[in-house]
N, C-alpha and C positions, 0 to 999 in steps of 0.2 A: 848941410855937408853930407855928403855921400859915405856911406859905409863898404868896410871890404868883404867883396862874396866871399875871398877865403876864411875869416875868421872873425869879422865883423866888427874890426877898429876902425877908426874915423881914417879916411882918405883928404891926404893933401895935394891939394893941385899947383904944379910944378909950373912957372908960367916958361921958362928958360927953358926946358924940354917940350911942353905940354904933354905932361902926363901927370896922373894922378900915384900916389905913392900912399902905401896905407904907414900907420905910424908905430902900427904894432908888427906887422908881420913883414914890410918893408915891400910886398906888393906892388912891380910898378906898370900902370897899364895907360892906354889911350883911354880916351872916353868912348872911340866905337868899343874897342876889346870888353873895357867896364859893362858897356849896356847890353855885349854879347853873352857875359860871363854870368850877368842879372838873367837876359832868356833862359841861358840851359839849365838856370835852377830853377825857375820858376815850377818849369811841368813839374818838377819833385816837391815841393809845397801844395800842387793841385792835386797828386796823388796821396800822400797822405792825408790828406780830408777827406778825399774819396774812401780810405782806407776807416779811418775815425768813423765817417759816417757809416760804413759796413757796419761795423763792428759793433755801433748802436743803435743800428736795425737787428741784428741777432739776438744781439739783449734782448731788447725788446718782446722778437718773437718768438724767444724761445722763453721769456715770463707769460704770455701768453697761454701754453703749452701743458702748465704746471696746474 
């Protein structure tokens, strides 16, 4: 079962519209719009790893240092 990008309740699939609808935040989308709304977060999930990992290479090198 698919989760909502907005806030990450369970999505119900509506067969009478085709649309999915979240259960908590009442979210209703297509499944293209859903798997749109999945891309433009994603890069912000790859960016904060990017970020994480910075920040435990400075650790790092700045233990190094001492």
């Amino acid at each position: 079962m698919p989760y909502c990008p907005e806030c990450g309740g369970e999505m119900q699939y509506i067969i009478a519209t085709k649309h999915y609808v979240c259960k908590s935040c009442g979210l209703s989308v297509t499944r293209q719009e859903l798997m749109e709304l999945r891309e433009k977060l994603r890069p912000s999930i790859e960016e904060d790893e990017r970020e994480k990992r910075r920040k435990e290479y400075l650790k790092w090198w700045f233990s190094k240092k001492k």
